[in-house]
N, C-alpha and C positions, 0 to 999 in steps of 0.2 A: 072818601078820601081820609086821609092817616095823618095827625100832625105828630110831631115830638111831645106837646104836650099834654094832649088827649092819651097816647100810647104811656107817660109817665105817669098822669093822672088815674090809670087804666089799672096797671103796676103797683099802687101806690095800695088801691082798693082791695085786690086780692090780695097781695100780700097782709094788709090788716085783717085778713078774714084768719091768719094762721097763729096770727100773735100771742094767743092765748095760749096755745100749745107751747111755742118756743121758749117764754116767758116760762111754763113752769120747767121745761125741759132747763132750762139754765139757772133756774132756784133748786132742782137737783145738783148743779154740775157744782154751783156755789159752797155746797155742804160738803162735798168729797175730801176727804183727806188723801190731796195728793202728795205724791213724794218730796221730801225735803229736800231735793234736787231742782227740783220743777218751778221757777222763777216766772216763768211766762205759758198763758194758753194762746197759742194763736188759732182761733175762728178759720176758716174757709170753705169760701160757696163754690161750688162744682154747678155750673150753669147748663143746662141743657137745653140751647137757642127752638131746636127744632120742637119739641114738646115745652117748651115753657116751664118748663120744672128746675127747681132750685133745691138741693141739695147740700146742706150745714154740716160740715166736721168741723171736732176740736181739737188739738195738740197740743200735750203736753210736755213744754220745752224746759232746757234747762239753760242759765246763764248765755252755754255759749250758741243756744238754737238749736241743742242737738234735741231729738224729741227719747225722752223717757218713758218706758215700759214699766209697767207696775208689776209683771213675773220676776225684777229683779229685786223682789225688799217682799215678795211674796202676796198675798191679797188682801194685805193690812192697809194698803196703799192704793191709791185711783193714778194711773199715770197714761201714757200711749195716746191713743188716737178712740175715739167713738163717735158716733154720729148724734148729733142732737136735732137734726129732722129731715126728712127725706122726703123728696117728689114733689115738692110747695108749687103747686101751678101758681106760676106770678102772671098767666097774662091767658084770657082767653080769647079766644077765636071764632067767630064763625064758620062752617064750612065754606060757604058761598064767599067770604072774603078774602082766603088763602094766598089767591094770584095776587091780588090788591096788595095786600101786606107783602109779600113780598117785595114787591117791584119798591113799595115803602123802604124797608127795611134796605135792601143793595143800594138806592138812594143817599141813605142818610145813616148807612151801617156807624160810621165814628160817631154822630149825635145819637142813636141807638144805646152801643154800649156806653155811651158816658153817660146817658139818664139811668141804664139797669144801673151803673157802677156806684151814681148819687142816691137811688131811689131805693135800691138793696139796703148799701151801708147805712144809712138814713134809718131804714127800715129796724136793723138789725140792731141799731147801737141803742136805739129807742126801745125794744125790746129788753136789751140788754141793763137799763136804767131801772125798765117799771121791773123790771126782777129784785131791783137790790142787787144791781153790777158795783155800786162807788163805793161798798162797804166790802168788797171781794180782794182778796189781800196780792194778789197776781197782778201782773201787767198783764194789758189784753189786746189782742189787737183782733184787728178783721180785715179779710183782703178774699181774693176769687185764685181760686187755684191755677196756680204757673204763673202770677202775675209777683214782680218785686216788690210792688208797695204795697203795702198794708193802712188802716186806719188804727191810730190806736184811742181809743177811746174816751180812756180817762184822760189824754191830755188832749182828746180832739183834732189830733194834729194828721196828715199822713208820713209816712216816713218809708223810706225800701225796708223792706224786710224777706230776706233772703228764702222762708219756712212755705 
């Protein structure tokens, strides 16, 4: 049997197994001189429920959200979109459990994604700290792709964000 808290607890573990990758992948991203346009990175996770994999882009915005390319000011500059990690199984599975979890999952789908949505961002922003995120001169935010809100970090706060 499948609780909410076992399944976030679950979550919580694999994803600590990746941290050390993202962590440096974002003490790279921290050094980049992006374009002097570029106000804000907004983070977003691309969730793939069926496979368990979590998938991290960055975007590089400008004042007004629009995202900036780095072919415009040439390769002197870090701007646009890139991935900072791809495939992160956050949850495993047994074969023999499949049906189980599922009938879990259609259950309790809204307490589901609100634990990924806590236990991700959680994940991520904590990540984002032990890198030397509070000394990174950008606003930053984190959200899941196609969703309005965002978290944004340094103020902890959520807020809609449109990117």
């Amino acid at each position: 049997m499948f609780s909410i808290q076992d399944y976030t607890e679950t979550v919580s573990v694999c994803l600590e197994k990746h941290s050390e990758d993202v962590i440096s992948e974002l003490k790279q991203i921290f050094q980049l001189p992006f374009l002097p346009e570029v106000k804000k990175i907004a983070f977003r996770m691309f969730k793939e429920p069926m496979a368990f994999e979590l998938t991290v882009m960055y975007y590089a915005l400008d004042a007004d959200g629009k995202e900036r390319y780095y072919d415009e000011m040439g390769d002197k500059y870090a701007g646009g979109s890139e991935e900072v990690a791809e495939e992160i199984p956050y949850f495993q599975l047994p074969d023999d459990a499949t049906d189980a979890f599922e009938a879990f999952r259609e259950l309790q789908e809204d307490a589901v994604e609100k634990a990924d949505e806590q236990v991700m961002v959680a994940w991520f922003s904590d990540c984002y700290k032990r890198a030397g995120g509070e000394a990174f001169p950008l606003e930053v935010s984190i959200g899941f792709h196609d969703d309005v809100k965002s978290y944004f970090i340094k103020r902890g706060a959520w807020a809609e964000d449109r990117h």
